[in-house]
PyMOL Python script that loads the backbone (N, CA, C, O; Angstrom):
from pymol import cmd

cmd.read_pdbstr("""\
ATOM      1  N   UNK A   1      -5.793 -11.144   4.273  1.00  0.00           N
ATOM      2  CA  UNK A   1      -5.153  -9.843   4.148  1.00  0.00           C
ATOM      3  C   UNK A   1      -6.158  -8.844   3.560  1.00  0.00           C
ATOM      4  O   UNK A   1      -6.924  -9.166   2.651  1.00  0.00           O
ATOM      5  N   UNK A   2      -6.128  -7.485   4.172  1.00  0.00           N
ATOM      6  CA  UNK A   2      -7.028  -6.539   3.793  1.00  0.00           C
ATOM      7  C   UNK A   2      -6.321  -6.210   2.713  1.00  0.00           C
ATOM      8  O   UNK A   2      -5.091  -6.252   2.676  1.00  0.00           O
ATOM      9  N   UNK A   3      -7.349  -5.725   1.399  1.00  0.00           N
ATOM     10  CA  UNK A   3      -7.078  -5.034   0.503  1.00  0.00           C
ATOM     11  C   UNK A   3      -7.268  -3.762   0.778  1.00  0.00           C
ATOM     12  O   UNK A   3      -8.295  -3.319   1.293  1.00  0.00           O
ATOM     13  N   UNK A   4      -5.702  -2.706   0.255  1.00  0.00           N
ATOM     14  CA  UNK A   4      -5.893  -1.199   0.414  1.00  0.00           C
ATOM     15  C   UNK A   4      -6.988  -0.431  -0.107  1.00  0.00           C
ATOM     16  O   UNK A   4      -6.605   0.535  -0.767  1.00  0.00           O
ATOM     17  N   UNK A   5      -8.266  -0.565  -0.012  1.00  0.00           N
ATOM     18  CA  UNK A   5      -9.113   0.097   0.072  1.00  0.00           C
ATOM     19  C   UNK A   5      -9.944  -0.315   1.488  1.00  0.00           C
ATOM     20  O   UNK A   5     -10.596   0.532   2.099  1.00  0.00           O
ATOM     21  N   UNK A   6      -9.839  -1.725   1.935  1.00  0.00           N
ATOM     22  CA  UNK A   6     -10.722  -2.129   2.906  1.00  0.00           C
ATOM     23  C   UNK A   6      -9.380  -1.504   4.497  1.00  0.00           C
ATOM     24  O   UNK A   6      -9.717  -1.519   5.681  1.00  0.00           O
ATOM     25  N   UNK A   7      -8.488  -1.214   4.174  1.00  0.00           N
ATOM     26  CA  UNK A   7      -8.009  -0.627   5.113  1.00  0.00           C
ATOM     27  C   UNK A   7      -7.649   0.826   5.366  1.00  0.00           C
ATOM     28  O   UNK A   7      -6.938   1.298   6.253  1.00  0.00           O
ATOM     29  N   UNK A   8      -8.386   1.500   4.259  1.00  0.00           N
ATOM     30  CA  UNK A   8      -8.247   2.987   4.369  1.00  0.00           C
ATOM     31  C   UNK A   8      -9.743   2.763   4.720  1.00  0.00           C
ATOM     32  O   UNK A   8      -9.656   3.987   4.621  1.00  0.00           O
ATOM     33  N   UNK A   9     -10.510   2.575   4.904  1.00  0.00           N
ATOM     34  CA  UNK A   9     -12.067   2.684   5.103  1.00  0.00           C
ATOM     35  C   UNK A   9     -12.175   3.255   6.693  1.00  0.00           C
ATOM     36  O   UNK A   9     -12.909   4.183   7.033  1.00  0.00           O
ATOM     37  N   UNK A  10     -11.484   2.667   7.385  1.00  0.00           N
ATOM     38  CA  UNK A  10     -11.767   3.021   9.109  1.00  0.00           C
ATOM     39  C   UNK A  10     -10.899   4.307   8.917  1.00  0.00           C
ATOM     40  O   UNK A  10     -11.239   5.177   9.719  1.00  0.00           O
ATOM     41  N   UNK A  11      -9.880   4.684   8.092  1.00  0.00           N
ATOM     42  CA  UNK A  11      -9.121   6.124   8.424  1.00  0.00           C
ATOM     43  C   UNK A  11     -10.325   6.854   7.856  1.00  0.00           C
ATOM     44  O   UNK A  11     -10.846   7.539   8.737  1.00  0.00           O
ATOM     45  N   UNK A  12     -10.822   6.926   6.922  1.00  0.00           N
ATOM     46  CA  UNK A  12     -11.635   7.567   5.961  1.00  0.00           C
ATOM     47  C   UNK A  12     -12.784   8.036   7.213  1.00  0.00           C
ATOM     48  O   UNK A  12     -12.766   9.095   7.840  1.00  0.00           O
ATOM     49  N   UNK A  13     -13.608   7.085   7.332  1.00  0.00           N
ATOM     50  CA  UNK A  13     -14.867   7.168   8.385  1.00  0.00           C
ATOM     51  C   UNK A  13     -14.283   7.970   9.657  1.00  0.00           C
ATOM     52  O   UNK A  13     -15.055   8.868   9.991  1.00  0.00           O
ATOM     53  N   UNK A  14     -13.194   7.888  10.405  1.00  0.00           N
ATOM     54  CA  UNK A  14     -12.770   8.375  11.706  1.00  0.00           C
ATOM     55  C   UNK A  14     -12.444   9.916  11.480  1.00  0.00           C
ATOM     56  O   UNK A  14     -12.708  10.891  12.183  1.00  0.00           O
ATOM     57  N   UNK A  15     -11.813   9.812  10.319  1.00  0.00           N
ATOM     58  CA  UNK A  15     -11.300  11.242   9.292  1.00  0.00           C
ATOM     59  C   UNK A  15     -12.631  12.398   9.531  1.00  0.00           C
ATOM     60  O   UNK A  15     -12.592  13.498  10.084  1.00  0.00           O
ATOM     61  N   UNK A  16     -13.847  11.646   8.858  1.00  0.00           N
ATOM     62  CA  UNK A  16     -15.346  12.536   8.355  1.00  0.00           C
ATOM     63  C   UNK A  16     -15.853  12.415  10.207  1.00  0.00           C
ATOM     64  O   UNK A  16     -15.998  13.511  10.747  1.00  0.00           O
ATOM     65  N   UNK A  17     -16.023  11.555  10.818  1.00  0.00           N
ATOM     66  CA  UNK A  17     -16.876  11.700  12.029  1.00  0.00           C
ATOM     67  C   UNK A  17     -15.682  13.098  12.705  1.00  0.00           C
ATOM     68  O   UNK A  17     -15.990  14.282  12.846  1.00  0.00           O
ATOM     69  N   UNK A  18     -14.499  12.537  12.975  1.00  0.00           N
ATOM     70  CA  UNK A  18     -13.684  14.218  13.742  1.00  0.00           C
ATOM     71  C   UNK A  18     -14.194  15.126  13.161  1.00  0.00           C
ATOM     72  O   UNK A  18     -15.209  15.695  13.565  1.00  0.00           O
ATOM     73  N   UNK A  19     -13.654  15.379  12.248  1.00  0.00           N
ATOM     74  CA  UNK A  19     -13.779  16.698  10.978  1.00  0.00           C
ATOM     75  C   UNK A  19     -14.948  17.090  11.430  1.00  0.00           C
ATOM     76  O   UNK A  19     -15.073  18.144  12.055  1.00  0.00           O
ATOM     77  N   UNK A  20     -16.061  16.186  11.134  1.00  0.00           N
ATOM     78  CA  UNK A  20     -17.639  16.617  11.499  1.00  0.00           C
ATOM     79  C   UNK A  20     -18.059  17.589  12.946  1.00  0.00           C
ATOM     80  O   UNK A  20     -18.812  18.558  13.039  1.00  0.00           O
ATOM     81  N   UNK A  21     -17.171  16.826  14.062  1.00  0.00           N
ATOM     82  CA  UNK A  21     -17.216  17.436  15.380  1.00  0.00           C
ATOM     83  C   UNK A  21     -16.559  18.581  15.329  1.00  0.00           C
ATOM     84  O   UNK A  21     -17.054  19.502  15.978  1.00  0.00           O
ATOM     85  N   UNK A  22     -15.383  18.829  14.623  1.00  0.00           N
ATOM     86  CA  UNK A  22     -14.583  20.263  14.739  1.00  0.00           C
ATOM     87  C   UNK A  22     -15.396  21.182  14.264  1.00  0.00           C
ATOM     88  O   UNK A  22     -15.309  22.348  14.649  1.00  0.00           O
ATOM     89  N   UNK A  23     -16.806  20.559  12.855  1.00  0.00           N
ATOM     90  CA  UNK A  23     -16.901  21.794  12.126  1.00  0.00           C
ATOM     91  C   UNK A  23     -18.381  22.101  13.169  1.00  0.00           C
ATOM     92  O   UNK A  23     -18.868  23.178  12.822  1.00  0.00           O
ATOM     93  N   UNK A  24     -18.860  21.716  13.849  1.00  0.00           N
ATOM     94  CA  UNK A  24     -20.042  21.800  15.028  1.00  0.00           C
ATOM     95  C   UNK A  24     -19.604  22.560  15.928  1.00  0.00           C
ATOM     96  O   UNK A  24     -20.430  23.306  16.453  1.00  0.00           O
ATOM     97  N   UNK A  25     -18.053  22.626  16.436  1.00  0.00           N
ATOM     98  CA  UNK A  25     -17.970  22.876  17.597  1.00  0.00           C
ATOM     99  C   UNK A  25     -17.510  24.705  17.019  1.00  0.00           C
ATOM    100  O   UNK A  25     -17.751  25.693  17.713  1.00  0.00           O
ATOM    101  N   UNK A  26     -16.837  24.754  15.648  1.00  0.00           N
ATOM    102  CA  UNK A  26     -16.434  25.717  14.892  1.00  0.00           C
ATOM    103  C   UNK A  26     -17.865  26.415  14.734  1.00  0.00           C
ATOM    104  O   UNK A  26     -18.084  27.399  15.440  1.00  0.00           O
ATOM    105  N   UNK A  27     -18.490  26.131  14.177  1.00  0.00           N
ATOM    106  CA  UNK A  27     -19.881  26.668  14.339  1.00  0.00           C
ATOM    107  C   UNK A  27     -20.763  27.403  14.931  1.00  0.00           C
ATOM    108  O   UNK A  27     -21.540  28.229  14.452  1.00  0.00           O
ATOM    109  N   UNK A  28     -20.495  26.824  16.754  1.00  0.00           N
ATOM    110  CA  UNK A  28     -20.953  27.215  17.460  1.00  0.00           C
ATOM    111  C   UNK A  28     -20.203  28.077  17.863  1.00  0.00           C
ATOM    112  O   UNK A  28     -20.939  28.943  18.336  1.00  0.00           O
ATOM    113  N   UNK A  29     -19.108  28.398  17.976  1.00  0.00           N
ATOM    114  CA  UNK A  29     -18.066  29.602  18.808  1.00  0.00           C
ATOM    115  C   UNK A  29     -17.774  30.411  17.169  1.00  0.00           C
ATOM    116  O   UNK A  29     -16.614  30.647  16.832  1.00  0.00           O
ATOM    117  N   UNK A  30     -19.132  30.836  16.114  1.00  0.00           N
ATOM    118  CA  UNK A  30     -18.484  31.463  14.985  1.00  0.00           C
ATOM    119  C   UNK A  30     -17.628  31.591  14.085  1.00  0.00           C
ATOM    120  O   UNK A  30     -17.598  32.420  13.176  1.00  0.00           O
ATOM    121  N   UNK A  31     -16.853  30.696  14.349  1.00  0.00           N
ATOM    122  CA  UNK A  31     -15.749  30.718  13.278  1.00  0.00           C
ATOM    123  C   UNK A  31     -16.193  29.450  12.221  1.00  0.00           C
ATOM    124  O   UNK A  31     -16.739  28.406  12.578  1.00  0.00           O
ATOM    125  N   UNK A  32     -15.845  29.788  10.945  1.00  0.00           N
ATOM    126  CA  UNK A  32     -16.242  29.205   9.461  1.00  0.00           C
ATOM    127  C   UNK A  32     -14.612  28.618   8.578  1.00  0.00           C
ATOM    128  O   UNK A  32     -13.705  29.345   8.172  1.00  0.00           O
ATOM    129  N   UNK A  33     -14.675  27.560   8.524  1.00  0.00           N
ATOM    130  CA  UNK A  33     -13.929  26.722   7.866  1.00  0.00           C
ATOM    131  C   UNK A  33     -13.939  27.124   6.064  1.00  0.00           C
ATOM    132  O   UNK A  33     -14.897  26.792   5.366  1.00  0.00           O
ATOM    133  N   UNK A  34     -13.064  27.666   5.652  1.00  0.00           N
ATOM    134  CA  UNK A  34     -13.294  27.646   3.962  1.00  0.00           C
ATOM    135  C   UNK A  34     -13.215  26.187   3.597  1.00  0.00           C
ATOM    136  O   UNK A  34     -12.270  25.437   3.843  1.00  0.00           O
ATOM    137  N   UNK A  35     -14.173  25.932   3.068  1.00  0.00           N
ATOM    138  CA  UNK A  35     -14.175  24.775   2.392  1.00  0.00           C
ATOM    139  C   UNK A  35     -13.307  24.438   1.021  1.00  0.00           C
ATOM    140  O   UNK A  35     -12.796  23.333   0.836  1.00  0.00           O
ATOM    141  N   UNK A  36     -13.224  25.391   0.210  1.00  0.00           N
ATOM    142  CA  UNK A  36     -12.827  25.397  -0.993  1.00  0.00           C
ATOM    143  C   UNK A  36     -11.018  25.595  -1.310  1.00  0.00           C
ATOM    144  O   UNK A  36     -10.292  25.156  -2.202  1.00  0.00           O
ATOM    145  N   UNK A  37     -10.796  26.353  -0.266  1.00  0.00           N
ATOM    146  CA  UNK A  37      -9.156  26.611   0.143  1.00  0.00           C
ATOM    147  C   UNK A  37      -8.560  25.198   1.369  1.00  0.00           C
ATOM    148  O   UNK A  37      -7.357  25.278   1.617  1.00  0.00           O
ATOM    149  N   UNK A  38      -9.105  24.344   1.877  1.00  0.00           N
ATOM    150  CA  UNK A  38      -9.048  23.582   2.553  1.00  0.00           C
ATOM    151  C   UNK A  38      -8.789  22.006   1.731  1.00  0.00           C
ATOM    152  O   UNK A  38      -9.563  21.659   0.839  1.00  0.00           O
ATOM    153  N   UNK A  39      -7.896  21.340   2.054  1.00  0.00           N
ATOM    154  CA  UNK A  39      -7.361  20.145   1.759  1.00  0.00           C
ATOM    155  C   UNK A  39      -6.877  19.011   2.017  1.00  0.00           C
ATOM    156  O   UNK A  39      -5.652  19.135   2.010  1.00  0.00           O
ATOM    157  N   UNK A  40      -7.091  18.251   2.181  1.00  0.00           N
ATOM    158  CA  UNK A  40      -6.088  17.068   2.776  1.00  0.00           C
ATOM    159  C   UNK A  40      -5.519  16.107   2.350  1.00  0.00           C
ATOM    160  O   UNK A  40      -5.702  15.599   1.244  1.00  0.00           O
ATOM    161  N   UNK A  41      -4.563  15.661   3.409  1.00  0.00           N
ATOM    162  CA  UNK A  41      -3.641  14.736   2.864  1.00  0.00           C
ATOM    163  C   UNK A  41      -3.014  13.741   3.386  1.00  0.00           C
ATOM    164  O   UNK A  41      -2.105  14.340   3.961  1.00  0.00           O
ATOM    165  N   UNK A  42      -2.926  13.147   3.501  1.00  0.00           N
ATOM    166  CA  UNK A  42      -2.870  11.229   3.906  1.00  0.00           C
ATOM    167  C   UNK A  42      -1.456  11.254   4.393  1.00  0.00           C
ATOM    168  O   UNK A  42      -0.391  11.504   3.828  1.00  0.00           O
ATOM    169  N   UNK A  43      -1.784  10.906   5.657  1.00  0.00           N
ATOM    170  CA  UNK A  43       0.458  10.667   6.094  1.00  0.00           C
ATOM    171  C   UNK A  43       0.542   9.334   6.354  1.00  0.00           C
ATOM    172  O   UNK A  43      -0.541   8.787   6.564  1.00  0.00           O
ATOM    173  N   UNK A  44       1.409   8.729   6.395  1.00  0.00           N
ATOM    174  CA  UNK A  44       1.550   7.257   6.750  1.00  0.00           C
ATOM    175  C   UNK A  44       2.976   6.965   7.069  1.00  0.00           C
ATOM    176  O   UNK A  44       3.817   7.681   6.526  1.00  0.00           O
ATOM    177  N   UNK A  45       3.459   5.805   8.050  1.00  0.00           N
ATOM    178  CA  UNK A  45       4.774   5.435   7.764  1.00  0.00           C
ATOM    179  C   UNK A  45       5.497   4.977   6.770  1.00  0.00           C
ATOM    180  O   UNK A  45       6.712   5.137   6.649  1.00  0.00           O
ATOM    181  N   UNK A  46       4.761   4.381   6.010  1.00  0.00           N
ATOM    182  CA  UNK A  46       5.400   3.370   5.054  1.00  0.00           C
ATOM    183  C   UNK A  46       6.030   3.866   4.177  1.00  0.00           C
ATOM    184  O   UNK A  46       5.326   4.662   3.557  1.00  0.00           O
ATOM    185  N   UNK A  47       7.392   3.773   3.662  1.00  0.00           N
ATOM    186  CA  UNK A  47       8.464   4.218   2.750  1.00  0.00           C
ATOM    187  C   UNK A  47       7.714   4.285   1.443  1.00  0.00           C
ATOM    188  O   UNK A  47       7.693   5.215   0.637  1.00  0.00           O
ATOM    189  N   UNK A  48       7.241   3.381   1.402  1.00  0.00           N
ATOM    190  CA  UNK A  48       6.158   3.327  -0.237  1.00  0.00           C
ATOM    191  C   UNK A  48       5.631   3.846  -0.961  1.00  0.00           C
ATOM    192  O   UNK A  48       4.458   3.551  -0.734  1.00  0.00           O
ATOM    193  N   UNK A  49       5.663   4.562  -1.867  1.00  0.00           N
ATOM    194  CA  UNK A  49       4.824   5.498  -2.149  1.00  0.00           C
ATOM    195  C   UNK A  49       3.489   4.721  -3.231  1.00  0.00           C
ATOM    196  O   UNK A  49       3.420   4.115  -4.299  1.00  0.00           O
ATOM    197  N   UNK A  50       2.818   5.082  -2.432  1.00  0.00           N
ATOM    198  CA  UNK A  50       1.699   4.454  -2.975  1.00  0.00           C
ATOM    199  C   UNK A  50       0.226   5.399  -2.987  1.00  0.00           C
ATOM    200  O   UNK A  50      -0.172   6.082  -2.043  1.00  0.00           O
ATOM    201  N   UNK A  51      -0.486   5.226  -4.394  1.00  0.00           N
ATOM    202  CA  UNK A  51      -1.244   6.163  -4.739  1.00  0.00           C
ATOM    203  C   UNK A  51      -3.097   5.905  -3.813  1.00  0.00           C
ATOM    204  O   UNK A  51      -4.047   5.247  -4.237  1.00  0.00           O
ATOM    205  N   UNK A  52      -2.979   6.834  -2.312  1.00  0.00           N
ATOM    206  CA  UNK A  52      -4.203   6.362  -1.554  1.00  0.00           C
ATOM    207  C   UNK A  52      -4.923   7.225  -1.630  1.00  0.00           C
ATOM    208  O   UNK A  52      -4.379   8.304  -1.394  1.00  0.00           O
ATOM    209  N   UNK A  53      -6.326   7.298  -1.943  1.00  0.00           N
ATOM    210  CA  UNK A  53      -7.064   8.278  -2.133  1.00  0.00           C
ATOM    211  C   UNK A  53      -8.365   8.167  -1.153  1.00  0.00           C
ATOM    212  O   UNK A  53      -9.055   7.153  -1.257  1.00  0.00           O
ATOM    213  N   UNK A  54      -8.677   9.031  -0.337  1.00  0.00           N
ATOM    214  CA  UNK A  54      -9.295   8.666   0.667  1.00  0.00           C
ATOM    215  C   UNK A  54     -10.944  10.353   0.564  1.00  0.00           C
ATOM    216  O   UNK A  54     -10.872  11.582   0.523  1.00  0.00           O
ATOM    217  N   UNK A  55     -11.876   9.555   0.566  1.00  0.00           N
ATOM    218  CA  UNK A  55     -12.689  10.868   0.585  1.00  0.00           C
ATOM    219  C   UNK A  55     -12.846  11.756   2.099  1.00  0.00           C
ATOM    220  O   UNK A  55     -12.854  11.141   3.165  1.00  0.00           O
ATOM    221  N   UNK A  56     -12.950  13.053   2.049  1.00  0.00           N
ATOM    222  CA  UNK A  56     -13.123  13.638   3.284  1.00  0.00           C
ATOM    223  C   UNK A  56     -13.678  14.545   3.054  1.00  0.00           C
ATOM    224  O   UNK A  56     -13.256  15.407   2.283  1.00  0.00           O
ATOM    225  N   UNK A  57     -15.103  14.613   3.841  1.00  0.00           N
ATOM    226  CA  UNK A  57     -15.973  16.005   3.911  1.00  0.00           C
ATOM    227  C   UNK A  57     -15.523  17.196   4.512  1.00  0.00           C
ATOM    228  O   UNK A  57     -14.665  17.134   5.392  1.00  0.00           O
ATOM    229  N   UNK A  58     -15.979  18.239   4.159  1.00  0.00           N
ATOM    230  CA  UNK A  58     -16.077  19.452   5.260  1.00  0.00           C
ATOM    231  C   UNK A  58     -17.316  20.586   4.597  1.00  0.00           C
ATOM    232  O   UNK A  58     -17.056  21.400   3.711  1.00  0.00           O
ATOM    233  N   UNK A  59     -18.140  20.488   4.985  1.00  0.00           N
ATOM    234  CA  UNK A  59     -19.486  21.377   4.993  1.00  0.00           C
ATOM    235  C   UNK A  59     -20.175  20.627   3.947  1.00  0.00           C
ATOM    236  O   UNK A  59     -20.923  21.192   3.149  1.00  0.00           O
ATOM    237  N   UNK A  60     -19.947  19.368   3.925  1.00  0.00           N
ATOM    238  CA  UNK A  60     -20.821  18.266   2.906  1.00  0.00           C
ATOM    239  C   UNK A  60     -20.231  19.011   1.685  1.00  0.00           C
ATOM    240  O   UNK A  60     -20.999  19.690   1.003  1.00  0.00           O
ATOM    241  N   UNK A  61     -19.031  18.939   1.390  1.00  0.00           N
ATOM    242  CA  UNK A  61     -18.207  18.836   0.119  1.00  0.00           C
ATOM    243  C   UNK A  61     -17.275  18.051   0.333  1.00  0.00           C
ATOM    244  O   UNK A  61     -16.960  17.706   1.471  1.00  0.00           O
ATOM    245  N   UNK A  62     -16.676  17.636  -0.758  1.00  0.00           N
ATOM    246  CA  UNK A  62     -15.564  16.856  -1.010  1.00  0.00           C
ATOM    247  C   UNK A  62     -14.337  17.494  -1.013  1.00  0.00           C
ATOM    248  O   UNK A  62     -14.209  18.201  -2.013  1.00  0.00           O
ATOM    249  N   UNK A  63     -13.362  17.508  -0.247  1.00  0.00           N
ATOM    250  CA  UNK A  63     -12.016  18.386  -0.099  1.00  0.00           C
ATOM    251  C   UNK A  63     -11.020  17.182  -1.234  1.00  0.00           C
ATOM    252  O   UNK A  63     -11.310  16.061  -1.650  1.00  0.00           O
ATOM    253  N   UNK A  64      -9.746  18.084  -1.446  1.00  0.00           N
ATOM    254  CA  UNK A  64      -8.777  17.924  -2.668  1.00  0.00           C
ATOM    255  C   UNK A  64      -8.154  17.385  -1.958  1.00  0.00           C
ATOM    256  O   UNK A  64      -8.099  17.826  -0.810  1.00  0.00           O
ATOM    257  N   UNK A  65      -7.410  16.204  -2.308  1.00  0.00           N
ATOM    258  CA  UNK A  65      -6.646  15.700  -1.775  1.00  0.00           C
ATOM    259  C   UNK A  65      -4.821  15.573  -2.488  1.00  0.00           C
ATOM    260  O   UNK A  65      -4.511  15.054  -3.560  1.00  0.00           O
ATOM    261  N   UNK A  66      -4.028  16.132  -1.625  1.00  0.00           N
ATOM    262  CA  UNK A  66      -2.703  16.054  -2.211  1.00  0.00           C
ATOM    263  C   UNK A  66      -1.777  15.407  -1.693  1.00  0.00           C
ATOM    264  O   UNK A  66      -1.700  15.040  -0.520  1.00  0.00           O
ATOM    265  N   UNK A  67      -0.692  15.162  -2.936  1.00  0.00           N
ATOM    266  CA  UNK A  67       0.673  14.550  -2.123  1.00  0.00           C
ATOM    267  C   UNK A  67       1.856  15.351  -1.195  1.00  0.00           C
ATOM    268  O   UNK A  67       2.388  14.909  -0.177  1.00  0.00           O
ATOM    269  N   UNK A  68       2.031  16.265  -1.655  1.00  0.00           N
ATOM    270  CA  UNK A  68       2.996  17.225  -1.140  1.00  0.00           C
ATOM    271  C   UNK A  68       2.599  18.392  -0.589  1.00  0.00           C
ATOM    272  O   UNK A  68       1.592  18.954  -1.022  1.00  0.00           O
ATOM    273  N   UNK A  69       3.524  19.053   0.708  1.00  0.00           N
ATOM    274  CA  UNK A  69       2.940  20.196   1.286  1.00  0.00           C
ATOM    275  C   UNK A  69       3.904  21.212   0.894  1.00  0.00           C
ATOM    276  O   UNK A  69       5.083  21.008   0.602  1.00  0.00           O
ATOM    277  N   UNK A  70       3.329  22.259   0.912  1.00  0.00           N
ATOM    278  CA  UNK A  70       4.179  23.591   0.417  1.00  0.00           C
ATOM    279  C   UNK A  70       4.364  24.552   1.715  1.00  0.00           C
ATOM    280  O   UNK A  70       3.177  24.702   2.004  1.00  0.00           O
ATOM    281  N   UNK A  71       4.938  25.145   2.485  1.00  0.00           N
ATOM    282  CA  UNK A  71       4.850  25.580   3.252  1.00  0.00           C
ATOM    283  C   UNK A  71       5.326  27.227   2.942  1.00  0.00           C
ATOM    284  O   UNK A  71       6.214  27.684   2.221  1.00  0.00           O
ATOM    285  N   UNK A  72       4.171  27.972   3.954  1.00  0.00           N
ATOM    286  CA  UNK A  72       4.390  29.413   3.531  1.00  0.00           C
ATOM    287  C   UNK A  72       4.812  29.900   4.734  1.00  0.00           C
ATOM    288  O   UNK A  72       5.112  31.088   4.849  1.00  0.00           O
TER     289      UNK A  72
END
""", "prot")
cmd.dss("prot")
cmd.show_as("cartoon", "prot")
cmd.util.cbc("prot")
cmd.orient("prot")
């Protein structure tokens, strides 16, 4: 059985390689991603609430990661 870190590892990596392509392709057609107002956040099925913390780049920083969304 994987331990929950050895199974957030492939979301984590798949997470930074996309992200990476959006911010290339963002790049090239001018438009700029705020890094600092930008955040993410982990969805999953599982009823569980369980505390997953997963790193994710965007312009080679580390984005905030939260539990809850606020909607405006």
């Amino acid at each position: 059985m994987a331990t929950r870190d050895e199974s957030l590892r492939p979301v984590e990596n798949y997470t930074n390689v996309e992200l990476s392509k959006i911010h290339e392709w963002a790049k090239n057609n001018d438009i700029e991603f705020n890094d600092t107002n930008s955040k993410v956040k982990l969805v999953s099925r599982r009823k569980r609430k369980e505390n997953k913390n997963i790193t994710v780049y965007l312009n080679n920083k580390t984005l905030d990661q939260f539990t809850q969304i606020k909607y405006i």
